[in-house]
C-alpha positions as CSV (number, residue, x, y, z in Angstrom):
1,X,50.6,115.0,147.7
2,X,52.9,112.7,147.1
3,X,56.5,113.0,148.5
4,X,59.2,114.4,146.0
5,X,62.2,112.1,145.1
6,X,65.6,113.5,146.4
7,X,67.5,115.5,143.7
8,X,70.7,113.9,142.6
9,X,73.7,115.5,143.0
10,X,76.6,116.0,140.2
11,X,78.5,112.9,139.9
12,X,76.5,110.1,142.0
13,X,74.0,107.4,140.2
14,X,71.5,106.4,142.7
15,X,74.1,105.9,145.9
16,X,76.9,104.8,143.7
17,X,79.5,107.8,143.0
18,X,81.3,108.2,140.1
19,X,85.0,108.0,140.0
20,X,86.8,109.9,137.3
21,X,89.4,108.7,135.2
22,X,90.8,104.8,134.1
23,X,91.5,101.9,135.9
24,X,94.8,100.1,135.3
25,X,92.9,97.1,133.9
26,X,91.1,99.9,131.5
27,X,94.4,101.0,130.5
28,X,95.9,97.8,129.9
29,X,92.9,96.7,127.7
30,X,93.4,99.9,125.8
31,X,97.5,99.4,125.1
32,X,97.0,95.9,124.3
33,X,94.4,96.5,121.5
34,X,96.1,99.7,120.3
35,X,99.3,97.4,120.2
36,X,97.3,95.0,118.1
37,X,96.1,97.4,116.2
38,X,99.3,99.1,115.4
39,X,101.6,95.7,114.2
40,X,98.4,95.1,111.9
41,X,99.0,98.4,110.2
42,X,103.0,98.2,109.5
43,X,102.3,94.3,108.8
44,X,100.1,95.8,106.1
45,X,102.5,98.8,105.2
46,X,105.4,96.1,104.8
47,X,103.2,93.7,102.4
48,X,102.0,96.8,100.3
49,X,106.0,97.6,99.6
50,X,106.5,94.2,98.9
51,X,103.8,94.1,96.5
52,X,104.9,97.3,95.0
53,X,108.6,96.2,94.3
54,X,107.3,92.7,93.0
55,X,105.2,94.9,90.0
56,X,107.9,96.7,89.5
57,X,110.3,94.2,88.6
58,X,107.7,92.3,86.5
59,X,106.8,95.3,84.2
60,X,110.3,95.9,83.9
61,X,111.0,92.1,82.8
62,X,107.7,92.4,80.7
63,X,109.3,96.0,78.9
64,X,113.1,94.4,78.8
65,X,111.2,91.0,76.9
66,X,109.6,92.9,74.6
67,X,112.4,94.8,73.5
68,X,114.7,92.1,72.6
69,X,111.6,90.4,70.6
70,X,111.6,93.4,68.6
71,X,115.2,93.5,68.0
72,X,114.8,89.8,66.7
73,X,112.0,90.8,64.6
74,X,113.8,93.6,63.8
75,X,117.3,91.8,62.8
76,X,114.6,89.8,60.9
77,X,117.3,87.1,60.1
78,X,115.8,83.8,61.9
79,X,117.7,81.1,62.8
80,X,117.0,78.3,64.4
81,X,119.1,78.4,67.8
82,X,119.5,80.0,71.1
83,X,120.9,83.6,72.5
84,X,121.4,85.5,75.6
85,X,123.2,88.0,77.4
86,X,123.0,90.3,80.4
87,X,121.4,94.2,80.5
88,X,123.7,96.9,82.0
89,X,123.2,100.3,83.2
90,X,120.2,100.8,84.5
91,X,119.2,97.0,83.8
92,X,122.6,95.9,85.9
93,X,121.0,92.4,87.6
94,X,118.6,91.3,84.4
95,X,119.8,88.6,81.7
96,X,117.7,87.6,78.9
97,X,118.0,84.5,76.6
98,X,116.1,83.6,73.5
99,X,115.2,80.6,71.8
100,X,114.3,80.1,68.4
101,X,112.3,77.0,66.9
102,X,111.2,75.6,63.8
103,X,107.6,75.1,63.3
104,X,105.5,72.7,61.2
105,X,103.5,75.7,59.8
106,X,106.0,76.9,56.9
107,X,107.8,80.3,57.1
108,X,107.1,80.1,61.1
109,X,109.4,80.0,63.6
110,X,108.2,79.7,67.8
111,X,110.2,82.5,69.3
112,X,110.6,82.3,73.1
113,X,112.4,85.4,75.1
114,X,113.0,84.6,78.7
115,X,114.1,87.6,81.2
116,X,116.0,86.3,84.6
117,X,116.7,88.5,87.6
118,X,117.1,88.1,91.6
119,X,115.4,89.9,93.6
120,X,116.2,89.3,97.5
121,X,117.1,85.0,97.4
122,X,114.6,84.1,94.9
123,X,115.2,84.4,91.4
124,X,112.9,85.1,89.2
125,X,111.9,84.9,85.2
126,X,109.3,85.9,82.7
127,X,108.9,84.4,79.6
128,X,107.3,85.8,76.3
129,X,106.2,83.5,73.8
130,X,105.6,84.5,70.1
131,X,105.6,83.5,66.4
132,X,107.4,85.2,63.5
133,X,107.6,84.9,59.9
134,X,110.8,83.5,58.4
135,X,112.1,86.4,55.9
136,X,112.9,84.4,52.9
137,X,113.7,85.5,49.7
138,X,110.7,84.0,48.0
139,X,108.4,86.3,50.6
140,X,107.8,89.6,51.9
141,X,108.4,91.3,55.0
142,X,105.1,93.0,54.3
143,X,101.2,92.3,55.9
144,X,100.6,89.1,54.5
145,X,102.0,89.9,50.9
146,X,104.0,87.4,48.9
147,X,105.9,87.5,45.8
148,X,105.7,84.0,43.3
């Protein structure tokens, strides 16, 4: 018969032992990538905010433009010239302007509405650009109705 191999005892590989727990290069290596790991994630957190207040402020520029191109449409008196003013209340920090020009298309005018607010240092705008009908006497406010 052939002899039998020794029987290994708990906690030993061949004749190496093992030794429980970390070593301090271990731990190191462990901190350092946890550390890493860590300033990505806030670095990420940070940029999402960022991101967030940025869309914020554009929709409300896009919502403040669009209601003071349907006050001009509304006003429905077009004249060739500029406007502006500043929001207040909830709005405190956002101007807007308008511009109104004369086309070569008859009964058009270009309408531009431009929103302006700061946000940190930079300053920022969003402009909406449209084109109404003139509200003459000798046509209609209507869908593409005219009087002659």
């Amino acid at each position: 018969m052939w002899p039998r191999p020794a029987r290994r005892q708990a906690g030993q590989i061949g004749n190496l032992s093992i030794v429980r727990g970390f070593s301090l290069l271990e731990t190191l290596v462990a901190v350092a990538i946890f550390s890493i790991a860590i300033v990505a994630l806030i670095e990420a957190i940070a940029g999402n905010t960022r991101m967030q207040s940025w869309y914020e402020s554009q929709g409300r520029a896009v919502a403040l433009a669009q209601n003071v191109l349907e006050e001009i449409e509304y006003v429905g008196n077009l004249q060739v010239g500029t406007d502006g003013g500043d929001f207040d209340g909830t709005y405190t920090g956002y101007s807007w302007s308008s511009e109104i020009l004369d086309c070569d298309t008859p009964n058009l005018c270009e309408v531009h509405v431009t929103i302006t607010w700061t946000e940190g240092e930079a300053r920022r705008d969003y402009q909406l650009v449209t084109y109404l009908r003139k509200n003459d006497s000798e046509t209609s406010v209507g869908l593409a109705t005219a009087q002659y």
